[in-house]
C-alpha positions as CSV (number, residue, x, y, z in Angstrom):
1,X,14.9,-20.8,-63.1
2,X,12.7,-24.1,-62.5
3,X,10.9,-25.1,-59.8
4,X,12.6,-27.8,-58.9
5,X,16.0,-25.5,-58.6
6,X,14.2,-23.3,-57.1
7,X,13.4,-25.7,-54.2
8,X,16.7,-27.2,-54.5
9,X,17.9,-23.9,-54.0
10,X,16.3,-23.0,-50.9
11,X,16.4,-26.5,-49.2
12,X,20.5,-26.0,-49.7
13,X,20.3,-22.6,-47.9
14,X,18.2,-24.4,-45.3
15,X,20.7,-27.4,-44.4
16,X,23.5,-24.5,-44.4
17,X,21.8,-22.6,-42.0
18,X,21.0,-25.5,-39.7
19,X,24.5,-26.3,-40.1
20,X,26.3,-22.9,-38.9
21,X,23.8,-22.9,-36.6
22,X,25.1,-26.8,-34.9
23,X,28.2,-25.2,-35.3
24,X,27.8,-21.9,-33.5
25,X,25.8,-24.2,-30.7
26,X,28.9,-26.1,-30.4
27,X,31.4,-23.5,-30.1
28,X,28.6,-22.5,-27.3
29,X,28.7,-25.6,-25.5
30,X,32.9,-25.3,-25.5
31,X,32.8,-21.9,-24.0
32,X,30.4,-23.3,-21.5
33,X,32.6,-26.5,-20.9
34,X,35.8,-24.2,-20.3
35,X,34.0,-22.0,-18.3
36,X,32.7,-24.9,-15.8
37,X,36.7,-26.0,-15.8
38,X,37.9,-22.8,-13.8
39,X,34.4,-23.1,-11.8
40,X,36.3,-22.7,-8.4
41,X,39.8,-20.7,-9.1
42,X,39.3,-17.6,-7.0
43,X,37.5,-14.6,-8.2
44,X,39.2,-10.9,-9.4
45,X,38.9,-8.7,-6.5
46,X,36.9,-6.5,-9.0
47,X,34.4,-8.9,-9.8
48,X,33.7,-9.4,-6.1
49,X,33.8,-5.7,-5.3
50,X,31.0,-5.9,-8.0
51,X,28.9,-8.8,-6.7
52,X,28.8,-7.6,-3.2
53,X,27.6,-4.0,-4.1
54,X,24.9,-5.3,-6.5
55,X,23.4,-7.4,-3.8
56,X,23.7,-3.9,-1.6
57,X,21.7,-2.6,-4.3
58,X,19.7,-5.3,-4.4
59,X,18.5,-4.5,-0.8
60,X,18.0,-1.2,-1.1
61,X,20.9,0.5,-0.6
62,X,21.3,3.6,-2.9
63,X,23.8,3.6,-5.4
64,X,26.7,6.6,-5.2
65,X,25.7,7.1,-1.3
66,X,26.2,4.1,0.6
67,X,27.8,2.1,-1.7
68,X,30.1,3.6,-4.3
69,X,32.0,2.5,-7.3
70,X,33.7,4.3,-10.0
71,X,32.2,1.6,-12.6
72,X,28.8,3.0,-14.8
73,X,25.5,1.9,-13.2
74,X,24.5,-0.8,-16.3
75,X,27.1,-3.2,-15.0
76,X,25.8,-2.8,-11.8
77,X,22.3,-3.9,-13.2
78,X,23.5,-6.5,-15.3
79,X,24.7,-8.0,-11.7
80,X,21.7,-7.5,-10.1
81,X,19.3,-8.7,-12.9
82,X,21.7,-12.6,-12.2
83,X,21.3,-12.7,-8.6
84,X,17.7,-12.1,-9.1
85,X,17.7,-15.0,-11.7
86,X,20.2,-17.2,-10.0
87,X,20.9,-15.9,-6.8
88,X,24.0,-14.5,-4.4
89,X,26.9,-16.9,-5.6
90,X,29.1,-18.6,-7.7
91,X,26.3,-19.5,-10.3
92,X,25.0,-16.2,-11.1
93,X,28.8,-15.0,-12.1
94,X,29.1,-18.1,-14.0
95,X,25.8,-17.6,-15.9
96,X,26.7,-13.9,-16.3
97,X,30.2,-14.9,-17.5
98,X,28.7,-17.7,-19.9
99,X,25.8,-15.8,-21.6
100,X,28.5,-12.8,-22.4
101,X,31.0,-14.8,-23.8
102,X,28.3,-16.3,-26.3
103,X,26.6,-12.8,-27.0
104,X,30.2,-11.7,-28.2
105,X,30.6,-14.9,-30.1
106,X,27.2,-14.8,-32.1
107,X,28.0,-11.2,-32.7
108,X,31.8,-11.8,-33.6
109,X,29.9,-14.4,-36.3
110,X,27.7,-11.5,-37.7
111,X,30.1,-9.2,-37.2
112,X,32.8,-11.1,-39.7
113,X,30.0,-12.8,-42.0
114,X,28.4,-9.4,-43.3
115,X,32.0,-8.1,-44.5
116,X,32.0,-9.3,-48.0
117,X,34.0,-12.4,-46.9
118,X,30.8,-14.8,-46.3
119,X,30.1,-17.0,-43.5
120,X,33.3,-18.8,-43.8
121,X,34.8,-16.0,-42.6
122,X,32.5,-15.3,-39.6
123,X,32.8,-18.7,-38.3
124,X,36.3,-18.8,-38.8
125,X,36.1,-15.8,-36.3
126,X,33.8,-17.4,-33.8
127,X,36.1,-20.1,-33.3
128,X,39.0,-17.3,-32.7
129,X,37.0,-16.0,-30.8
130,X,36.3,-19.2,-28.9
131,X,39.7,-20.2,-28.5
132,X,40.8,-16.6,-27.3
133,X,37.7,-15.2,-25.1
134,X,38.8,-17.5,-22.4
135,X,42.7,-16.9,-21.7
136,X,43.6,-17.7,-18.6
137,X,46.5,-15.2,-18.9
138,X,44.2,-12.4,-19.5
139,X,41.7,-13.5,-17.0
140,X,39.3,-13.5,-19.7
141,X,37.2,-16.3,-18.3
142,X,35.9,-14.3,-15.4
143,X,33.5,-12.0,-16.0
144,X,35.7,-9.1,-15.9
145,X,34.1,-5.5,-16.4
146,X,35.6,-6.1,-20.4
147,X,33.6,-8.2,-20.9
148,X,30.6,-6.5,-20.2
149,X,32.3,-4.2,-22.2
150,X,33.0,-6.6,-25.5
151,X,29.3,-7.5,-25.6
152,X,27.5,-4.6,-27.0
153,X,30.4,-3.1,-28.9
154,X,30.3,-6.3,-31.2
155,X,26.7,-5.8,-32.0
């Protein structure tokens, strides 16, 4: 092999990366868009069950003894660590329910690229999993206890 083919070569594996990666950024920005859309609609009873005892635990109130839940600790902490970052609200479920949706969908990508198929196939699943990670029907565009669920299973 030459040089110059060599070059060639790696510049081509370069733009394709660069590419995937605008593409995988879009499919981000969509979730984000279609999350802002159903902003307001009223929350799952579960996910404000949730939100209230994680700021209970957030003021001290110990976990299994004044406040009790028959949901594992992490999500508790997951709910915790996004009212720390953007406090008691509407915003913090929004950025929780956002930055899960796109851990699932870069790992979806990953997931479906290393399976012999290429990365045709992964982002062929990252828009699937675009299209289908926020159904209305299955209240998948909340951040439902699934979907804290989804996120490291993927990976």
């Amino acid at each position: 092999m030459t040089e110059s083919t060599a070059t060639s070569s790696l510049l081509n594996r370069i733009a394709n990366q660069r590419i995937i990666l605008l593409f995988l950024l879009g499919l981000s920005c969509f979730i984000a868009l279609a999350r802002f859309h159903t902003y307001n609609e009223p929350l799952e009873h579960d996910i404000t069950a949730t939100a209230v005892i994680a700021n209970e635990m957030r003021a001290g109130r110990p976990y299994y003894s004044d406040v009790w839940e028959n949901k594992p600790p992490a999500l508790y902490i997951a709910h915790i660590a996004g009212q720390y970052l953007f406090g008691y609200g509407r915003g913090y479920l929004y950025a929780l329910n956002v930055s899960l949706a796109l851990i699932s969908l870069f790992g979806v990508y990953v997931a479906a690229s290393s399976l012999g198929m290429g990365r045709t196939a992964g982002l062929w699943a990252a828009v699937f999993w675009t299209l289908i990670s926020g159904d209305m029907d299955l209240q998948a565009n909340q951040p439902n206890t699934e979907a804290f669920l989804n996120a490291p299973l993927i990976w």
